[in-house]
C-alpha positions in Angstrom: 0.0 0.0 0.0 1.1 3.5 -1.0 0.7 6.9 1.1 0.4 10.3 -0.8 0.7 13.6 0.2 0.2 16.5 -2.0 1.4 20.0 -1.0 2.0 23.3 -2.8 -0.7 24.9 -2.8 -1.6 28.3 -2.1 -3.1 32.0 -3.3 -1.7 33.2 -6.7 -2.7 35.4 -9.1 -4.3 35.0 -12.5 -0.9 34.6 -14.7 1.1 33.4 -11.8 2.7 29.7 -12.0 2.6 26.8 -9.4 4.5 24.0 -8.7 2.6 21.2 -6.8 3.9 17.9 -5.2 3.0 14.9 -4.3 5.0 12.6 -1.9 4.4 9.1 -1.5 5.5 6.8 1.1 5.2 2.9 2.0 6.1 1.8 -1.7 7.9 3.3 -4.3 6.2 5.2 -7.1 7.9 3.4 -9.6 5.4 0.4 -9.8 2.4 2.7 -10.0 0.7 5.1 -13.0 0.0 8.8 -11.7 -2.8 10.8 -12.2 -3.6 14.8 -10.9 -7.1 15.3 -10.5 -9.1 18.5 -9.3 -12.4 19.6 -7.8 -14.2 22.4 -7.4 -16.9 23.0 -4.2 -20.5 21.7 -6.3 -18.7 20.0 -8.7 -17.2 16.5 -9.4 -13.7 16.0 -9.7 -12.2 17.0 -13.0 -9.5 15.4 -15.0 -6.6 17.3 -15.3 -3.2 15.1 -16.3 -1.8 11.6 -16.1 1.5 10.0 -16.8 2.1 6.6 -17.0 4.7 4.0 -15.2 7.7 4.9 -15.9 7.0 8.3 -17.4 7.4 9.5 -20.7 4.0 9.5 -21.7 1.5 12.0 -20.4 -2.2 13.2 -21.3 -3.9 16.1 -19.8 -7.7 17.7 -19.4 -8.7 19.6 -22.4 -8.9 22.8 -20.0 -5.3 22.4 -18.9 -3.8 21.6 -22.1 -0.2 23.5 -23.2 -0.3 25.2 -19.8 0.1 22.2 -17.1 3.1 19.9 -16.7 2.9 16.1 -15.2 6.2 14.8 -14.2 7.6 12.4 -11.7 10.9 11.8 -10.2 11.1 8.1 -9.0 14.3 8.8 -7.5 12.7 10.8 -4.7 9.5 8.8 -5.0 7.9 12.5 -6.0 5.1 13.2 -8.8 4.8 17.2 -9.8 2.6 19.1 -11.4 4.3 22.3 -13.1 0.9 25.1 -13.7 1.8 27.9 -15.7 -0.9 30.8 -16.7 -3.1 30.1 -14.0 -6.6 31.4 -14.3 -9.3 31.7 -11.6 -11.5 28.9 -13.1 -8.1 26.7 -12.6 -9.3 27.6 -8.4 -9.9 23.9 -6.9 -8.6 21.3 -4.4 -5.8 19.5 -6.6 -5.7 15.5 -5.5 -2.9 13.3 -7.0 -3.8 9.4 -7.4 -1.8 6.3 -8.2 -2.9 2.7 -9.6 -1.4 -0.5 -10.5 -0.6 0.1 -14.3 -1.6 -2.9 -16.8 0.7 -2.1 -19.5 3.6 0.3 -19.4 2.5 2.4 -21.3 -1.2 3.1 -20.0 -2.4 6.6 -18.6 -5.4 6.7 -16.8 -7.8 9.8 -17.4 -10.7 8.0 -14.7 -10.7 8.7 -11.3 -12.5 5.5 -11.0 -9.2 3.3 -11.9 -7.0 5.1 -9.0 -6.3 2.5 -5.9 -4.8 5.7 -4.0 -5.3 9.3 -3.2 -3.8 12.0 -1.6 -5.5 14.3 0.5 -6.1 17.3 -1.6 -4.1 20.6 -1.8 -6.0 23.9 -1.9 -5.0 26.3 -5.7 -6.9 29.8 -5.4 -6.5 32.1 -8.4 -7.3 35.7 -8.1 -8.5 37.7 -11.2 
């Protein structure tokens, strides 16, 4: 079983970038596909980017596309997520997720497939 822990989070402005990260402990993240996910009070949670075991291979929410970075670094057992433009509709609770991959290659844009979750790390974007 795998702990995650997603931090850096915090108030920016509209055009601002972020850097989130999220930490996992208990087993490595090497044996597992990576997701980010987001959610917004009243809504469900949103696809925003996955990456798959390995890395190499991403795919990312139409509304985050060419703006948003997934990476990981095994070595530190550490996936990211590099935000750039930020707008206020990008404003949510930001949740990374990990699952037993069937095939290297596989990226996994359903929350539904995720075996773990981290507890959620607050983005506010002010216009």
């Amino acid at each position: 079983q795998v702990q995650l822990v997603d931090s850096g989070g915090g108030l920016v402005q509209a055009g601002d970038s972020l850097t989130l990260s999220c930490t996992a402990s208990g087993r490595t993240l090497s044996s597992y596909a990576m997701g980010w996910f987001r959610q917004s009070p009243g809504k469900g949670r949103e696809f925003v980017a996955a990456i798959n075991w390995g890395g190499g291979i991403a795919e990312y929410g139409d509304s985050v596309k060419g703006r948003f970075t997934i990476s990981r670094d095994d070595a530190v057992n550490t996936l990211y997520l590099q935000m750039n433009s930020l707008k206020p509709e990008d404003t949510a609770a930001y949740f990374c997720a990990a699952k037993r991959p069937r095939y290297y290659t596989d990226t996994y844009p359903d929350e539904h497939e995720y075996d773990y979750w981290g507890q959620g790390t607050q983005v506010t974007v002010s216009s």
